[in-house]
C-alpha positions in Angstrom: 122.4 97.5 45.7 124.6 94.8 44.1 123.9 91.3 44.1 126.2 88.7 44.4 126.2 84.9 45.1 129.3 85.3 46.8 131.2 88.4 47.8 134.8 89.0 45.5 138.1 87.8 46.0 140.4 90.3 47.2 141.8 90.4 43.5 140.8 91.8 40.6 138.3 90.1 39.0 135.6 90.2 36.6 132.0 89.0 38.0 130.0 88.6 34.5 126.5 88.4 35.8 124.9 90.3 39.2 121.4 91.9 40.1 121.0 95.6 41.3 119.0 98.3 41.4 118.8 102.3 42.9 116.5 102.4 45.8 116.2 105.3 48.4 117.6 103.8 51.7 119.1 104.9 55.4 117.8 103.4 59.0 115.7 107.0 59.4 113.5 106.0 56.0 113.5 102.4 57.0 111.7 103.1 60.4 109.3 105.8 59.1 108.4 103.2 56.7 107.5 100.6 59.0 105.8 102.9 61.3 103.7 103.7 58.2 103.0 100.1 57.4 101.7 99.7 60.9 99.0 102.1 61.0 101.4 105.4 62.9 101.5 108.9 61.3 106.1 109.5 61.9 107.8 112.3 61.1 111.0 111.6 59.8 114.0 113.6 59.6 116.9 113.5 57.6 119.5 115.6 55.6 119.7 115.2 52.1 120.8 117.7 49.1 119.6 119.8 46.9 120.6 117.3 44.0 119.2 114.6 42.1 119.1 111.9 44.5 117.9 114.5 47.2 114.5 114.8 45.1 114.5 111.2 44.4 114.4 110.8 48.2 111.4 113.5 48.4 109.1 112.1 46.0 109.7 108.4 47.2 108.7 109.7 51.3 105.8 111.5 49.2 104.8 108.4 47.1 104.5 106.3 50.3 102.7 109.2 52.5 106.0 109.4 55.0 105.8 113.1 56.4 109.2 114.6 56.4 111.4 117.5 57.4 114.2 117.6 55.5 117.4 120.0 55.9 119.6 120.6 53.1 123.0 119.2 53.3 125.5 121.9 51.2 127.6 118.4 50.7 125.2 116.3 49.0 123.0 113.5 49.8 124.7 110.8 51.3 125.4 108.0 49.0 126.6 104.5 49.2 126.6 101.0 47.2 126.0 97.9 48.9 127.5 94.6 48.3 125.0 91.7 49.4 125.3 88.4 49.1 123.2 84.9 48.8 123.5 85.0 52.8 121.8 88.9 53.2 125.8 89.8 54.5 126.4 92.8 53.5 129.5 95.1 52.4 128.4 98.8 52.7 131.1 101.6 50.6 129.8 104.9 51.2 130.6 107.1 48.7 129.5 110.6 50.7 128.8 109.7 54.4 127.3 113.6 54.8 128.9 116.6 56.2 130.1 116.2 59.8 128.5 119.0 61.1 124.9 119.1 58.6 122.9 122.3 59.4 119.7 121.0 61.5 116.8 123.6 61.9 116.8 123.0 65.9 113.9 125.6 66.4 111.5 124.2 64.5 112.2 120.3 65.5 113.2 120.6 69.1 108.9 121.1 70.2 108.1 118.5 67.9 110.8 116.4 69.7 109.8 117.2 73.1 106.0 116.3 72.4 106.7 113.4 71.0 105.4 110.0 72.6 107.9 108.1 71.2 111.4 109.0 69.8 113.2 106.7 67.2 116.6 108.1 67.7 119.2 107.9 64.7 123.2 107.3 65.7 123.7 110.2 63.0 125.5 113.5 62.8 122.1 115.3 62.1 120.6 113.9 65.0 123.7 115.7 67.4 122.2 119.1 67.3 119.0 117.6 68.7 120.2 115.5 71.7 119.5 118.3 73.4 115.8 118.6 72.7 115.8 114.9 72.9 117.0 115.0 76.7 114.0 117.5 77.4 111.6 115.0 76.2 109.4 112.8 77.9 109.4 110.4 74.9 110.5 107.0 75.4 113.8 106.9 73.5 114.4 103.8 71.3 118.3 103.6 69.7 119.5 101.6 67.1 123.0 100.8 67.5 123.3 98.8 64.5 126.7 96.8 64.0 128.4 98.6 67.4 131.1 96.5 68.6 130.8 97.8 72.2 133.7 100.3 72.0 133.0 102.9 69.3 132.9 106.2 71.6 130.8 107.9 68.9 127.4 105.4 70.3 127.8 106.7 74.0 126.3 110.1 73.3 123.0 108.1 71.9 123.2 105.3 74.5 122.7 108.2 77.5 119.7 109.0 75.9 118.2 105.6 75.3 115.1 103.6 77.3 115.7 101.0 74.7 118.3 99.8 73.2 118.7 97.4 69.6 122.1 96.2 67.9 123.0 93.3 66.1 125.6 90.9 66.6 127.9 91.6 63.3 130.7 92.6 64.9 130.8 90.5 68.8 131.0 87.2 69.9 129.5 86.6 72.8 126.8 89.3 72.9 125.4 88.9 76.6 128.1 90.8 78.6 128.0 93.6 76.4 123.6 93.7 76.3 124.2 93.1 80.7 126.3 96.4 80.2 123.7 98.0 78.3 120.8 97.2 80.6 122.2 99.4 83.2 121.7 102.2 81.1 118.1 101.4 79.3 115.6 99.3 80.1 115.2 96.9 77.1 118.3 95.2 75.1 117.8 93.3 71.6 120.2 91.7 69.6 119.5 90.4 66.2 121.4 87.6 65.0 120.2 86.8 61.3 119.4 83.8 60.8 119.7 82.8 64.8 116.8 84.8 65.7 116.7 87.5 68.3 118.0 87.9 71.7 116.3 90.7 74.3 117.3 91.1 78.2 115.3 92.9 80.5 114.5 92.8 84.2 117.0 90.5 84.9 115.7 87.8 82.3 116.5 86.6 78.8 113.7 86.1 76.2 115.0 84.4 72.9 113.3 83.7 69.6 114.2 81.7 66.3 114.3 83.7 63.1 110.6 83.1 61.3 111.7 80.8 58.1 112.2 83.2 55.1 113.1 83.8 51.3 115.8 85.6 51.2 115.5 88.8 48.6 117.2 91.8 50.5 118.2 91.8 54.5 118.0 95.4 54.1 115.5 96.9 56.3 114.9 93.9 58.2 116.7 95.3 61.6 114.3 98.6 61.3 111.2 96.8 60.5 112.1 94.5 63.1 112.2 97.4 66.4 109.4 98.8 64.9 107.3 95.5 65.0 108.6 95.1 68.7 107.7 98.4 69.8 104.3 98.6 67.9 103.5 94.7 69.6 104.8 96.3 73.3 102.6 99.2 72.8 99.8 96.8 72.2 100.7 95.3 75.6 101.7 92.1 74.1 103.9 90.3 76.5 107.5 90.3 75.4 108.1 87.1 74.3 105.1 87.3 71.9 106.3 91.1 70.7 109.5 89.2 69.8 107.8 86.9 67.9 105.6 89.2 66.0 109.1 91.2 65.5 110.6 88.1 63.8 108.2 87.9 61.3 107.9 91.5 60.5 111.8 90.7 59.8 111.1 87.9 57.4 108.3 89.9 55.3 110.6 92.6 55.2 113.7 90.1 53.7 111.5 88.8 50.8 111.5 92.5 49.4 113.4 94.5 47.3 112.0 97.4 49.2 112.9 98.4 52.7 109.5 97.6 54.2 107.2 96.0 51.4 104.1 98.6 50.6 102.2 95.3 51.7 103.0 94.4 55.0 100.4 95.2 57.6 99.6 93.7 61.3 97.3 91.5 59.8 100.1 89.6 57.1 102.6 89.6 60.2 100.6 87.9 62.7 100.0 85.7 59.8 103.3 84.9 59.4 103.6 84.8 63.2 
């Protein structure tokens, strides 16, 4: 992570002063996290390598009690530098996006997938070899789509899968033809929008909140800890519009942090917030 007031000219340059640090990251860690912070036992899978930042990875999931299955990449661990600035806008360079084809132990994941209650399903190439076990489940499938601008072909093998659907609105407009698409395939759409709060359609209806007022340290993490909060606040039976709230402010806790999901954050501190 690189912090900068402003992102670079597209010169070269020399910026003499800017924050960073090495932290363990990736939408799968994110969520576990947050599902951990909330009171759930996840498992969370992911390929890493047998390298350096591959054992970094296992002794951070360790440190915060995150039960994982890990399958060794023969590439590496993924890596990747991000570029943040005094906004939370962010410029991601990966520097080893994985292998394309990572091998998955299927056997030993695909019963844990299909007694799951609740799938978090990753838009990653180690989560293709499990689609599979994913459509035998009676889980209730929840998919991140992240940044998707409503074309990328590679988001339409998780979208068949998905009861409920999140993206946010970094690269669209307009966002409610593309979330009225969506609906027909799950029954819950979200749309984070920063700063303009949230946007969620379902049964015919459109729920908006405000973004809950916030310090800005690090937006990263915010959209998992956010989906999580929502789905922990459904589960509760909260109505939706008050899920979305207690969402929002699960999203603010999580900005003020250098971490992905602050160690801190509980229920208690986001209804708080809330």
């Amino acid at each position: 992570m690189v912090h900068l007031e402003r992102f670079p000219a597209p010169q070269p340059a020399t910026i003499p002063q800017a924050r960073g640090h090495e932290a363990a990251g990736s939408t799968g860690i994110g969520k576990a996290l947050a599902l951990k912070a909330l009171g759930h036992q996840p498992l969370l899978h992911a390929t890493i390598g047998d390298d350096e930042p591959g054992r970094a990875i296992r002794a951070f999931c360790a440190a915060r009690g995150i039960d994982a299955h890990f399958d060794i990449d023969p590439g590496g661990t993924s890596r990747h530098v991000n570029l943040m600035n005094a906004l939370g806008e962010r410029i991601s360079i990966f520097l080893f996006n994985g292998s394309t084809a990572p091998p998955v132990d299927v056997a030993d994941l695909s019963p844990r997938i299909i007694g799951a209650e609740t799938l978090f399903l990753n838009i990653t190439q180690s989560s293709v070899p499990l689609l599979p076990a994913v459509r035998a489940s009676h889980a209730e499938v929840w998919v991140d789509l992240h940044d998707y601008d409503g074309a990328n072909p590679w988001h339409e093998q998780f979208i068949a899968e998905a009861d409920v659907i999140q993206l946010s609105d970094e690269q669209l407009g307009d966002v409610r033809p593309l979330m009225r698409r969506l609906a027909d395939r799950a029954r819950l759409v979200v749309c984070t929008r920063g700063i303009d709060g949230a946007l969620a359609y379902a049964d015919g209806h459109w729920h908006e909140v405000p973004a809950v007022p916030a310090r800005l340290c690090d937006s990263n993490g915010a959209g998992d800890t956010f989906m999580v909060a929502l789905w922990h606040a459904l589960k509760q039976e909260r109505a939706l519009p008050d899920a979305l709230r207690f969402a929002s402010a699960a999203a603010a806790i999580a900005v003020e942090s250098d971490d992905l999901v602050p160690s801190g954050m509980d229920e208690a501190a986001i209804d708080a917030r809330a």
